[in-house]
C-alpha positions as CSV (number, residue, x, y, z in Angstrom):
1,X,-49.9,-8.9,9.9
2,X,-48.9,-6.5,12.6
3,X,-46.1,-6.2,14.5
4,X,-46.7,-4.2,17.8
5,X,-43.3,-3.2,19.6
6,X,-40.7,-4.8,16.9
7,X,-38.7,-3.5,14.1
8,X,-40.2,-3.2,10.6
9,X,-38.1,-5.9,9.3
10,X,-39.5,-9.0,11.5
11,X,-41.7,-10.9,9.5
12,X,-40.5,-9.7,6.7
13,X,-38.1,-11.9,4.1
14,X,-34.6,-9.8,3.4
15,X,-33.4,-9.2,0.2
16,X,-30.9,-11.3,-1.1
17,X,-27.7,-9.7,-0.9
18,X,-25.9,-8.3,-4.5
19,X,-23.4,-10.8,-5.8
20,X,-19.5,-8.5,-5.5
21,X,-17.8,-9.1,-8.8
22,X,-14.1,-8.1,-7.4
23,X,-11.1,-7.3,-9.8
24,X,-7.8,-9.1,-8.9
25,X,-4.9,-6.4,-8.5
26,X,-2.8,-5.4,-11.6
27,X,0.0,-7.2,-10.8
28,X,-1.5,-9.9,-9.2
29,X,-1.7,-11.5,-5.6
30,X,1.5,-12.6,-4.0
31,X,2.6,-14.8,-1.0
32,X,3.3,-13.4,1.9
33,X,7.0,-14.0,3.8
34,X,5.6,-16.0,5.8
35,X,9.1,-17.3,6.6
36,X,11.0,-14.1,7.2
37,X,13.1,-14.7,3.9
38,X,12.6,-10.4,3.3
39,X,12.3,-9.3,6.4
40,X,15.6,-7.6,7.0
41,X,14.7,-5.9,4.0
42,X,11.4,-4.8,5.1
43,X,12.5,-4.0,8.6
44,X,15.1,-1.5,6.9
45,X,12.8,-0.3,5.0
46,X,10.5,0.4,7.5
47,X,13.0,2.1,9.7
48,X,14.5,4.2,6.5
49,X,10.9,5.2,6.3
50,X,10.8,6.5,10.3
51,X,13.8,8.4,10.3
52,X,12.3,10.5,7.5
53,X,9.3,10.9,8.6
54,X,7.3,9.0,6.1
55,X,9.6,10.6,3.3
56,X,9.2,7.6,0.8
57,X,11.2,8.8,-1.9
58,X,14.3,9.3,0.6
59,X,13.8,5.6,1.0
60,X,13.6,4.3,-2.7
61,X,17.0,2.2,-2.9
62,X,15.7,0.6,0.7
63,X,12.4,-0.4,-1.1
64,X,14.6,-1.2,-4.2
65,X,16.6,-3.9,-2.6
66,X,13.3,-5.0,-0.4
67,X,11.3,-5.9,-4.2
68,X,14.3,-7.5,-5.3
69,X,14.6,-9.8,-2.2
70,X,10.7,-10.8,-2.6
71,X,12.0,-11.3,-6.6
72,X,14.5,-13.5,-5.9
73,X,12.6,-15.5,-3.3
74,X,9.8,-16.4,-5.3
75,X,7.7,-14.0,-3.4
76,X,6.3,-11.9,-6.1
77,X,6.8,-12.3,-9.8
78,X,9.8,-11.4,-11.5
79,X,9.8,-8.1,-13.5
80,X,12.2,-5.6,-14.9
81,X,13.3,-2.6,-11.9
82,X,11.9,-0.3,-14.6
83,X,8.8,-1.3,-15.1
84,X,8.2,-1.4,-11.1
85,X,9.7,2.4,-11.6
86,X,13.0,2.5,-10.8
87,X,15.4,3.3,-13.5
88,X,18.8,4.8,-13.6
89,X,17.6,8.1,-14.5
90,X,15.8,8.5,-10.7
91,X,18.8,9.1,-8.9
92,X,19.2,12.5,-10.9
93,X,15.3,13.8,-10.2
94,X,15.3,16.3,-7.5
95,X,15.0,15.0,-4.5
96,X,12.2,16.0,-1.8
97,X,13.7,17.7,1.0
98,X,12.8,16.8,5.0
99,X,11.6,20.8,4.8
100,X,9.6,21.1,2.0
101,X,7.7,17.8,2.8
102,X,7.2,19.3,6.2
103,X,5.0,22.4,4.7
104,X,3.4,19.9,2.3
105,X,-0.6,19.6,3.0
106,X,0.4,15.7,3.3
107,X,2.3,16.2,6.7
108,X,-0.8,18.1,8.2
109,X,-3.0,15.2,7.6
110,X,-4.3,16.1,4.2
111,X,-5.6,13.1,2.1
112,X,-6.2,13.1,-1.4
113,X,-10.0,12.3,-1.8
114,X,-11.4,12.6,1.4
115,X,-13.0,16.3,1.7
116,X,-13.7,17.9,5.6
């Protein structure tokens, strides 16, 4: 059968598409605040997060008190600090500076698995 002046495709049937077999998240799904319970929390995170210029580690205690809120909401399942990777022992690490993330490869748009 020819098809003068259309695609290759017409006439033809398409292959069925390839079933996705997608694997949940580690921790699971949770809801979200859909009723502002957190969002203090999130707002000062978010503005922590500004002031440093995307410094997340400056901003840990912020995100802290932000996981704990969503905890204590019944937004996410309850789970030890330290297992979410804040422990006591964090607040003696050395801390990133404002400078040194400044010269980091991060701050001039570098991103870790992407190549130019």
């Amino acid at each position: 059968l020819r098809n003068p002046g259309g695609t290759p495709s017409q006439g033809r049937m398409a292959s069925p598409a390839r079933s996705l077999n997608p694997t949940p998240p580690l921790k699971g799904s949770f809801p979200l605040d859909h009723f502002g319970e957190c969002k203090a929390f999130r707002i000062d995170y978010l503005k922590c997060l500004k002031e440093r210029d995307g410094a997340q580690y400056e901003c840990r205690d912020v995100a802290q008190r932000y996981l704990q809120c969503r905890m204590d909401a019944g937004l996410m399942e309850k789970e030890e600090m330290s297992k979410l990777g804040y422990t006591k022992s964090n607040s003696n690490r050395r801390r990133v500076s404002q400078d040194s993330y400044k010269k980091s490869k991060e701050s001039k748009g570098f991103i870790a698995g992407l190549s130019k």
